[in-house]
N, CA, C and O atoms as a MOPAC input file, in Angstrom:
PM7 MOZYME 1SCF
protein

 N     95.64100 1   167.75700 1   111.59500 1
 C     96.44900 1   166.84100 1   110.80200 1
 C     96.14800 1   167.05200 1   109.31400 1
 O     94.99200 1   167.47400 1   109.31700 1
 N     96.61200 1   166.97700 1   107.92100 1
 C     96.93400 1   166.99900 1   107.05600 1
 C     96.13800 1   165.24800 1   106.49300 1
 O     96.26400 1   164.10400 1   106.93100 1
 N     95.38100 1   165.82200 1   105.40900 1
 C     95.12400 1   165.04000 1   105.32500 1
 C     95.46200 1   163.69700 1   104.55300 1
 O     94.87300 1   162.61600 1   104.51300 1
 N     97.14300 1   164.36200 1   103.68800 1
 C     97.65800 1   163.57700 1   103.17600 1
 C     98.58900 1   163.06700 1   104.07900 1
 O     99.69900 1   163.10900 1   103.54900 1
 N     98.63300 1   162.64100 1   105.11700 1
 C     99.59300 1   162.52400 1   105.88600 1
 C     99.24100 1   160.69200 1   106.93500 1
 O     98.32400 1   160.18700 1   107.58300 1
 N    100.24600 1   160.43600 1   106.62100 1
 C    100.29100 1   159.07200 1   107.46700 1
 C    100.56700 1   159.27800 1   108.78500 1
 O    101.51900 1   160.03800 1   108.96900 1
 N     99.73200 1   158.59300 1   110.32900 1
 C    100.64500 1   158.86600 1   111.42000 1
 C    100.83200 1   157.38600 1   111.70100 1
 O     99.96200 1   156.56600 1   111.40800 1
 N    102.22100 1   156.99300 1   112.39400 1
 C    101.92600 1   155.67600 1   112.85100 1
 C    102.59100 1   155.60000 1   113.99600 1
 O    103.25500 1   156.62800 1   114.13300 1
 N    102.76600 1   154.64600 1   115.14700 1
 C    103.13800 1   154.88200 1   115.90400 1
 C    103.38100 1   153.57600 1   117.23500 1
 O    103.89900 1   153.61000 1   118.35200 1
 N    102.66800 1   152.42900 1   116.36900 1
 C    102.63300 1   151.13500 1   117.43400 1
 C    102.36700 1   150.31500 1   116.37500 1
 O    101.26800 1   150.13200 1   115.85100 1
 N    103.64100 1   149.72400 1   116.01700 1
 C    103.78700 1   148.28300 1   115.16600 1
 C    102.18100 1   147.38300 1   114.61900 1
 O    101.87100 1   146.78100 1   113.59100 1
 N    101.36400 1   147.74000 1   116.09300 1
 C    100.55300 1   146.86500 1   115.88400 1
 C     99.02200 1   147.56400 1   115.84400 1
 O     98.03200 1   147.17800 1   116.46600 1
 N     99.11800 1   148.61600 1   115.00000 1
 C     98.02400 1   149.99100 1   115.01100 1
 C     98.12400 1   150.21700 1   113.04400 1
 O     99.08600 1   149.84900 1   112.36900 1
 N     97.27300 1   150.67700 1   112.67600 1
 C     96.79700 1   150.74500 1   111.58200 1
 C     98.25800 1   151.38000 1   111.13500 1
 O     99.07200 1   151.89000 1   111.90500 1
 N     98.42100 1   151.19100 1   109.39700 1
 C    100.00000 1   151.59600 1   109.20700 1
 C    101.03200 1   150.98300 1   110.23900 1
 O    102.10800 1   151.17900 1   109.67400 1
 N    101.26700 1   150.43200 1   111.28300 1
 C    102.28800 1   149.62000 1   111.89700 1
 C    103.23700 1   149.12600 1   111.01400 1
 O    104.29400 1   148.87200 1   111.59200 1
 N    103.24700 1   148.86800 1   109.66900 1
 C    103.71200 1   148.13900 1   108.91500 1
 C    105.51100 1   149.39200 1   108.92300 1
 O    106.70300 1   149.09800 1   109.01800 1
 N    104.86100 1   150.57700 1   108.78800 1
 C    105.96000 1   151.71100 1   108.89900 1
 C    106.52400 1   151.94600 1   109.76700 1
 O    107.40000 1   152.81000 1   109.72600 1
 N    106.20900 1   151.21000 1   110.96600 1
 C    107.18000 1   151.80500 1   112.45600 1
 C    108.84500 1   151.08900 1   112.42300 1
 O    109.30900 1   150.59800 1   111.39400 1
 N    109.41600 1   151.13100 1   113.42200 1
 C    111.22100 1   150.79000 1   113.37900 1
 C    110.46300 1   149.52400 1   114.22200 1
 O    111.17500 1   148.52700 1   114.10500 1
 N    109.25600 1   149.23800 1   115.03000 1
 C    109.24400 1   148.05800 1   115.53400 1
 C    108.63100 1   147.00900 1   115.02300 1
 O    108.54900 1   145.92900 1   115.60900 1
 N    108.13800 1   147.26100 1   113.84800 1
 C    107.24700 1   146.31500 1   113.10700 1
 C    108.32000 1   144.86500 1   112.52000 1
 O    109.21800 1   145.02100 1   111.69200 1
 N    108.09000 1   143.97200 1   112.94400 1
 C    108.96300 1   142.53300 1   112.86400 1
 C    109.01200 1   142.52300 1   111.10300 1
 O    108.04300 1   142.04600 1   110.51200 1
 N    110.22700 1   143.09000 1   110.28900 1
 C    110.25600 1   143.27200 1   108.81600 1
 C    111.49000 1   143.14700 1   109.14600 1
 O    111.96600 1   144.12100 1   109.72900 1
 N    112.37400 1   141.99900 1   108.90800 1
 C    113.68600 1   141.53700 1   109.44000 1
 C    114.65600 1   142.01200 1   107.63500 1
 O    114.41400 1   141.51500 1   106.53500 1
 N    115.75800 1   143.14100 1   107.99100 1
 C    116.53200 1   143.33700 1   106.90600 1
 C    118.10600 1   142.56800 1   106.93200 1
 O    118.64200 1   142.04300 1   107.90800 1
 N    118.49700 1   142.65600 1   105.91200 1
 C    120.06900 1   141.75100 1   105.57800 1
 C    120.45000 1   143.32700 1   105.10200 1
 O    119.86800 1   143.86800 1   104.16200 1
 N    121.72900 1   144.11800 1   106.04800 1
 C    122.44200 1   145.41400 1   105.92900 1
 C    123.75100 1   145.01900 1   106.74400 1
 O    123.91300 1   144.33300 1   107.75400 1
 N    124.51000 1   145.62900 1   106.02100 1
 C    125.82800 1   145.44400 1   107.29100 1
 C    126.41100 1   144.55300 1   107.52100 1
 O    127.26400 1   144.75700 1   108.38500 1
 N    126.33600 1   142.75200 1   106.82400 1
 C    126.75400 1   141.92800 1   106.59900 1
 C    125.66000 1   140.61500 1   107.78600 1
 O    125.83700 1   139.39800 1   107.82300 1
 N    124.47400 1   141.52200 1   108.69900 1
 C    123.96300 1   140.75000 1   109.26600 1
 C    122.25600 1   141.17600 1   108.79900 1
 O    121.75200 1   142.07300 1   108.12300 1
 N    121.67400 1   139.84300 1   109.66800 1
 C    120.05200 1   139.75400 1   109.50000 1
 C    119.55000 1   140.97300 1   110.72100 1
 O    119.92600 1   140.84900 1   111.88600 1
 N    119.01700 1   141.67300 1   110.45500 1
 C    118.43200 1   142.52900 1   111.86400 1
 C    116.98200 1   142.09600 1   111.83200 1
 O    116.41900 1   141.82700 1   110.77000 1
 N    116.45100 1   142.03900 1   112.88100 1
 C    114.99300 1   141.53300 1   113.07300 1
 C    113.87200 1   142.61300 1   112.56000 1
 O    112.85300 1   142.31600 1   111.93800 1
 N    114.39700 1   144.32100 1   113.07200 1
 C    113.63100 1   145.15000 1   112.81500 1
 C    114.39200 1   146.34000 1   112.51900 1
 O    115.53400 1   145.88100 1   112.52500 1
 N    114.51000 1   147.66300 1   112.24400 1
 C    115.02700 1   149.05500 1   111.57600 1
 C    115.26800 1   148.91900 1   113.06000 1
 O    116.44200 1   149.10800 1   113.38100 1
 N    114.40500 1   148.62700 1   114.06900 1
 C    115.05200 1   149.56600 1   115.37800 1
 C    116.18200 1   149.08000 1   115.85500 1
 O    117.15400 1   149.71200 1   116.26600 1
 N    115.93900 1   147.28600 1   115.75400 1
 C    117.40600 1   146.53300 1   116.37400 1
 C    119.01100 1   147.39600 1   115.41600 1
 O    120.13600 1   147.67100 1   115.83400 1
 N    118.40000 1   147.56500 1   114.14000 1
 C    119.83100 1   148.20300 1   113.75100 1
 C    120.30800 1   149.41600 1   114.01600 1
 O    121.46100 1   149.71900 1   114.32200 1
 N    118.96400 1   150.40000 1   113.82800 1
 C    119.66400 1   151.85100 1   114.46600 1
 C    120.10400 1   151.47000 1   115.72600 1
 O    121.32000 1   151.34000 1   115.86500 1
 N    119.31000 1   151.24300 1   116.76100 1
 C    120.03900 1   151.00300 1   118.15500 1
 C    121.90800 1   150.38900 1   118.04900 1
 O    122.96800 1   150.94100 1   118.34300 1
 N    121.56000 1   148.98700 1   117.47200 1
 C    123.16500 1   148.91500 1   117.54300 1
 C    123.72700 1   149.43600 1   116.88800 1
 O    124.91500 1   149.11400 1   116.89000 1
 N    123.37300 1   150.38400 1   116.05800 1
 C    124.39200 1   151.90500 1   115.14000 1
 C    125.33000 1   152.05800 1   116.54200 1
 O    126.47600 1   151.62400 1   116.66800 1
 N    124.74700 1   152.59900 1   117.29900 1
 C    125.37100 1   153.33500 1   118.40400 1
 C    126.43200 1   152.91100 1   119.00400 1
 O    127.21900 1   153.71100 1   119.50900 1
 N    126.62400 1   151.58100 1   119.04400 1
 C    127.53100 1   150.74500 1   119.32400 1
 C    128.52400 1   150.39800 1   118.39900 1
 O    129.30000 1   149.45900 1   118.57700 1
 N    128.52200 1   151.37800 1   117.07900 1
 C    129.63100 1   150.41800 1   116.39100 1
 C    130.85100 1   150.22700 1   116.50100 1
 O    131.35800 1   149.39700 1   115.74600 1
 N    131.66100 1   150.90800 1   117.43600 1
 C    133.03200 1   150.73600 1   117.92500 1
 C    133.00000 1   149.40100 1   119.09700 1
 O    134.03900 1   148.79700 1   119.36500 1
 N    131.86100 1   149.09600 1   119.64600 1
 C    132.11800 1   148.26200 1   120.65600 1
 C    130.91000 1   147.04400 1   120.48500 1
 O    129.73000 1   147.05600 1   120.83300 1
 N    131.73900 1   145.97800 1   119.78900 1
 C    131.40600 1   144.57500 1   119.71900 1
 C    130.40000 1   143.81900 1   120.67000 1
 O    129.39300 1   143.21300 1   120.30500 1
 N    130.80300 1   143.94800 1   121.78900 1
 C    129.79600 1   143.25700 1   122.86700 1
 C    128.51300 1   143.89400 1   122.75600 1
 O    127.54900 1   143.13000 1   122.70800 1
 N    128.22300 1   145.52700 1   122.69000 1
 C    127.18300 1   146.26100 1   122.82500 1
 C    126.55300 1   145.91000 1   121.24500 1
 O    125.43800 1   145.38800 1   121.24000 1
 N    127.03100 1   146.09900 1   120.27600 1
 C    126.56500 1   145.97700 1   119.09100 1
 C    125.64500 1   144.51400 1   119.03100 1
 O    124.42900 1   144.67900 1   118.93100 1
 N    126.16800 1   143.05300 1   119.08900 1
 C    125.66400 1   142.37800 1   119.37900 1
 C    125.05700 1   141.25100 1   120.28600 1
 O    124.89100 1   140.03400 1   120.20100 1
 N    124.77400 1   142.37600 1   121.31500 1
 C    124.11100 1   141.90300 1   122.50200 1
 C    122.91000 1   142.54800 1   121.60700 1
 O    122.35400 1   141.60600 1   121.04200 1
 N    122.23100 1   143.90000 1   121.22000 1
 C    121.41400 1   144.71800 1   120.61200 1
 C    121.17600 1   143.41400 1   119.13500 1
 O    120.04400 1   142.99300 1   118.90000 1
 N    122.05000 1   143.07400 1   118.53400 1
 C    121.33300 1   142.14200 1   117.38400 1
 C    120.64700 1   140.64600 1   117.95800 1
 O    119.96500 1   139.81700 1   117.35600 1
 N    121.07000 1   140.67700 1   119.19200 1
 C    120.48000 1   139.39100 1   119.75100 1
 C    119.11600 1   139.90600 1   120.82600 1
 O    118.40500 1   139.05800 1   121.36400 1
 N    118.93900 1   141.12000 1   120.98900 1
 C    117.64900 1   140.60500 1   121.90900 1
 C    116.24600 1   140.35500 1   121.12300 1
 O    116.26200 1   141.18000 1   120.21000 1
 N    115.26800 1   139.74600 1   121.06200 1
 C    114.62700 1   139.28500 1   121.06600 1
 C    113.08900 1   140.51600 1   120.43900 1
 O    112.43200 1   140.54700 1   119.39900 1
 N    113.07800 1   141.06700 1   121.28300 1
 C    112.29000 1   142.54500 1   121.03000 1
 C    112.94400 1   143.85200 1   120.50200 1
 O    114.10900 1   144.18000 1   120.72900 1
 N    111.71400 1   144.81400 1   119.50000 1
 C    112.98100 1   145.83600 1   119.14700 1
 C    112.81400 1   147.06600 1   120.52800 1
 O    113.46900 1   148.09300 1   120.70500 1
 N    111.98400 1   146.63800 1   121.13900 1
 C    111.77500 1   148.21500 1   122.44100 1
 C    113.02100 1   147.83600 1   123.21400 1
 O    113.61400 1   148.68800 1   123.87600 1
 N    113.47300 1   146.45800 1   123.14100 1
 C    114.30700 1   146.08400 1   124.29300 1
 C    115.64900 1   146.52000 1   123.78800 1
 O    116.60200 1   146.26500 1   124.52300 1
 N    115.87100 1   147.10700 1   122.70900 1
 C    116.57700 1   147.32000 1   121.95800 1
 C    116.82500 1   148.85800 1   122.82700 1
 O    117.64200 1   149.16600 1   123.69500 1
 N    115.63100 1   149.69500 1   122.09500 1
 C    115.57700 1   150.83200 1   123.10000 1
 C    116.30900 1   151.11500 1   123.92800 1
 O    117.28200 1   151.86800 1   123.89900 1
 N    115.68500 1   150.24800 1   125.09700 1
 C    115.93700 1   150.29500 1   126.44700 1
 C    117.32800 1   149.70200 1   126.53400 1
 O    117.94600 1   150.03400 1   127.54600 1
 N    117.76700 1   149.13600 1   125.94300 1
 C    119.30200 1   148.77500 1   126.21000 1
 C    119.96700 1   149.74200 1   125.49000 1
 O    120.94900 1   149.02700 1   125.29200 1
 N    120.19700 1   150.56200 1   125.04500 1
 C    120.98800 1   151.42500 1   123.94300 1
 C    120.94500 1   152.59500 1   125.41800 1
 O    121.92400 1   153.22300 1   125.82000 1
 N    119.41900 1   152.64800 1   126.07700 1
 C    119.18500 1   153.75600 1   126.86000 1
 C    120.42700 1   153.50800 1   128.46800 1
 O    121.06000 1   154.20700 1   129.25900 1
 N    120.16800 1   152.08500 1   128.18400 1
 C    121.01400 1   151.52800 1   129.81300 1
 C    122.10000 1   151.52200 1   129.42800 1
 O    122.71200 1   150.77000 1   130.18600 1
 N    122.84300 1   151.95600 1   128.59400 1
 C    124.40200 1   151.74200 1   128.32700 1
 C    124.69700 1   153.06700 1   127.49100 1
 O    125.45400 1   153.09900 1   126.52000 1
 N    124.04700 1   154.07600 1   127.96500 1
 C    124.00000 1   155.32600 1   127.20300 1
 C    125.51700 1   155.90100 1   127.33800 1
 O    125.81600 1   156.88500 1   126.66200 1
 N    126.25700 1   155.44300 1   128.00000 1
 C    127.77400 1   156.09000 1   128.32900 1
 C    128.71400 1   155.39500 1   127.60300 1
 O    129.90100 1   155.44500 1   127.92800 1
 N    128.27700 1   154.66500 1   126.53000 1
 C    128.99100 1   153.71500 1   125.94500 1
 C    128.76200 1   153.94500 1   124.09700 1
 O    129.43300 1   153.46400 1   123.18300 1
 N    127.45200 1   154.94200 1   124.03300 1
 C    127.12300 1   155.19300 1   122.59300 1
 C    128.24600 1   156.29200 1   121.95500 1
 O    128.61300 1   157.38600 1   122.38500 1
 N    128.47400 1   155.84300 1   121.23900 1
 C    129.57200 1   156.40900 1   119.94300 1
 C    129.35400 1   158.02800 1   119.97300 1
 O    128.30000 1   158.66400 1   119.93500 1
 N    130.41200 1   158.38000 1   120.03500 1
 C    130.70200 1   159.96300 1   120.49500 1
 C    129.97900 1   160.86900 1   119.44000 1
 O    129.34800 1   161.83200 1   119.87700 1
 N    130.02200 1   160.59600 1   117.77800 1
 C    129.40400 1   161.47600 1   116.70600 1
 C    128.06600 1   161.08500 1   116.61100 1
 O    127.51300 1   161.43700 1   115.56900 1
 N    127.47800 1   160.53300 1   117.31100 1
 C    125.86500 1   159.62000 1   117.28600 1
 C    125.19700 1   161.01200 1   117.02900 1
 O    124.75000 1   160.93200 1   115.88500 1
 N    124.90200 1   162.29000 1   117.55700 1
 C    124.07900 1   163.06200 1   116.79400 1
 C    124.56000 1   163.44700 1   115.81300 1
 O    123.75100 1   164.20900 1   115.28400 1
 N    125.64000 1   163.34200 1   115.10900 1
 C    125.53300 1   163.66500 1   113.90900 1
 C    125.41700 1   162.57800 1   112.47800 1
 O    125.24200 1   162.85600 1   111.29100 1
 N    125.60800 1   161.19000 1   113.20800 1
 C    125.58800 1   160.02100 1   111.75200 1
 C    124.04700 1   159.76100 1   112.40200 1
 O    123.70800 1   158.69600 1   111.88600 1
 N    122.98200 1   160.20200 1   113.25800 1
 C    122.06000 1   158.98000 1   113.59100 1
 C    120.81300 1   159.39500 1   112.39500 1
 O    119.78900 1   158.71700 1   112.31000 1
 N    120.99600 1   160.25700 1   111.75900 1
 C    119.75300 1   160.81800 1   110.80600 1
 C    119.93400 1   159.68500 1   109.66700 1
 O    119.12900 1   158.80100 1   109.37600 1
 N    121.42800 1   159.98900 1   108.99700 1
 C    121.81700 1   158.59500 1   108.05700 1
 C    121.44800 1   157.15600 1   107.78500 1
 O    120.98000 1   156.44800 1   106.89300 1
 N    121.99800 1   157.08400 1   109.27500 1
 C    121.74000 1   155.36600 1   109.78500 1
 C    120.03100 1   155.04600 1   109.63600 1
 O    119.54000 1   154.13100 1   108.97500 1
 N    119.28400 1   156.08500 1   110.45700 1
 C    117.88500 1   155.69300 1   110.19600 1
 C    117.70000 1   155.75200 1   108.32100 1
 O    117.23300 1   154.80500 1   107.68900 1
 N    118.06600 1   156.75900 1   107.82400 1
 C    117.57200 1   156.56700 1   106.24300 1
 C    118.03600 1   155.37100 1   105.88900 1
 O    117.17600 1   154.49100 1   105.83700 1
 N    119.18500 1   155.04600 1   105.61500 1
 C    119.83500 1   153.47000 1   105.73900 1
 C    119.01800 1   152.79000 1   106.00700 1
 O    118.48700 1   152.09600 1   105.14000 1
 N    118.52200 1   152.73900 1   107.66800 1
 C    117.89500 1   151.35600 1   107.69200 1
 C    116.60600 1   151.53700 1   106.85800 1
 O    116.44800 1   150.79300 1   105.89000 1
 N    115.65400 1   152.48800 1   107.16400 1
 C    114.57500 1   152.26000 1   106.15700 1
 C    114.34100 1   152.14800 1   104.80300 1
 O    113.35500 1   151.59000 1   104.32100 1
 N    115.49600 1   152.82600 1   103.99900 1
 C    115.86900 1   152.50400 1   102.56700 1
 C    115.96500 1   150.55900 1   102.49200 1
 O    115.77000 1   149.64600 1   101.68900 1
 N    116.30700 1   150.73300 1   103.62100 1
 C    116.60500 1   148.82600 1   103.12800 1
 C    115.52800 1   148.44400 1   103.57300 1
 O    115.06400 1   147.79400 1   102.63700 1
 N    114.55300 1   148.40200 1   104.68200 1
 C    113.30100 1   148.01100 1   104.65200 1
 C    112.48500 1   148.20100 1   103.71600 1
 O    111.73400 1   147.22700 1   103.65700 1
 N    112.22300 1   149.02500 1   102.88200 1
 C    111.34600 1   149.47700 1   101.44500 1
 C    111.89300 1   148.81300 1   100.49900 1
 O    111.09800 1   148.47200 1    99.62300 1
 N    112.82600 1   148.54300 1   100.37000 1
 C    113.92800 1   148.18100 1    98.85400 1
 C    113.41900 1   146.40900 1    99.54300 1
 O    112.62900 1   145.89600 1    98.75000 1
 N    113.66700 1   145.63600 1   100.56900 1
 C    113.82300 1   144.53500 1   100.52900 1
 C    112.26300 1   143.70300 1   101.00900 1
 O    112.05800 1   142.49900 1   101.16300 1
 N    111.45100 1   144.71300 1   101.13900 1
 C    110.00300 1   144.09400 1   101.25000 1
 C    109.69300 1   145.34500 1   100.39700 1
 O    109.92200 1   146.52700 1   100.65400 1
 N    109.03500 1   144.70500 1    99.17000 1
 C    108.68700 1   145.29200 1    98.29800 1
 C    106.67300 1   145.39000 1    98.49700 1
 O    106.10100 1   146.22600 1    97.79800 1
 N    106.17100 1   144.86200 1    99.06300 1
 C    104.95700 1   145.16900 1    99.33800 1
 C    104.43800 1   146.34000 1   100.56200 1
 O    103.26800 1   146.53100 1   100.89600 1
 N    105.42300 1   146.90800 1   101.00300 1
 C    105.97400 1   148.08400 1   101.88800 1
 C    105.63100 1   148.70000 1   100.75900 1
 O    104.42800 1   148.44100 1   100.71900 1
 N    105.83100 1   149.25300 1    99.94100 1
 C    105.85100 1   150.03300 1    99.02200 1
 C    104.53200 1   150.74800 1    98.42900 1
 O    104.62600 1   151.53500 1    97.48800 1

């Protein structure tokens, strides 16, 4: 490993503060998301309403995951090509709107 290099990897593990599951709730997109992951996940859904916010309503962001994973026949046809975006998106707005992230 590099020793300038951050690894992180469980919300609740040293650096956690940087993961998509760490509870750092952003205002993007005209709604509150709880965490980066609840929003990338419902990225995937943005043609279809029910899927989009069923994903802003669960509760956990893994469950987020796992539901994006259980309805995988339903994610938005260009998803490998906008999903690099969407993540910069969401984390640009996590850094910009908790400024002690920084």
């Amino acid at each position: 490993m590099e020793e300038d290099s951050l690894y992180f990897y469980h919300h609740n593990d040293s650096f956690g503060e940087f993961s998509n599951l760490y509870p750092s709730p952003i205002e993007l997109d005209g709604h509150t998301w709880p965490t980066t992951e609840h929003y990338f996940q419902a990225q995937k859904f943005i043609s279809d309403e029910t899927h989009f916010h069923n994903v802003l309503q669960l509760p956990k962001p893994i469950e987020a995951l796992f539901y994006s994973r259980k309805h995988q026949s339903a994610v938005r046809s260009d998803w490998a090509q906008m999903k690099d975006g969407i993540m910069l998106k969401a984390c640009m707005a996590k850094f910009k709107q908790h400024l002690w992230l920084q």
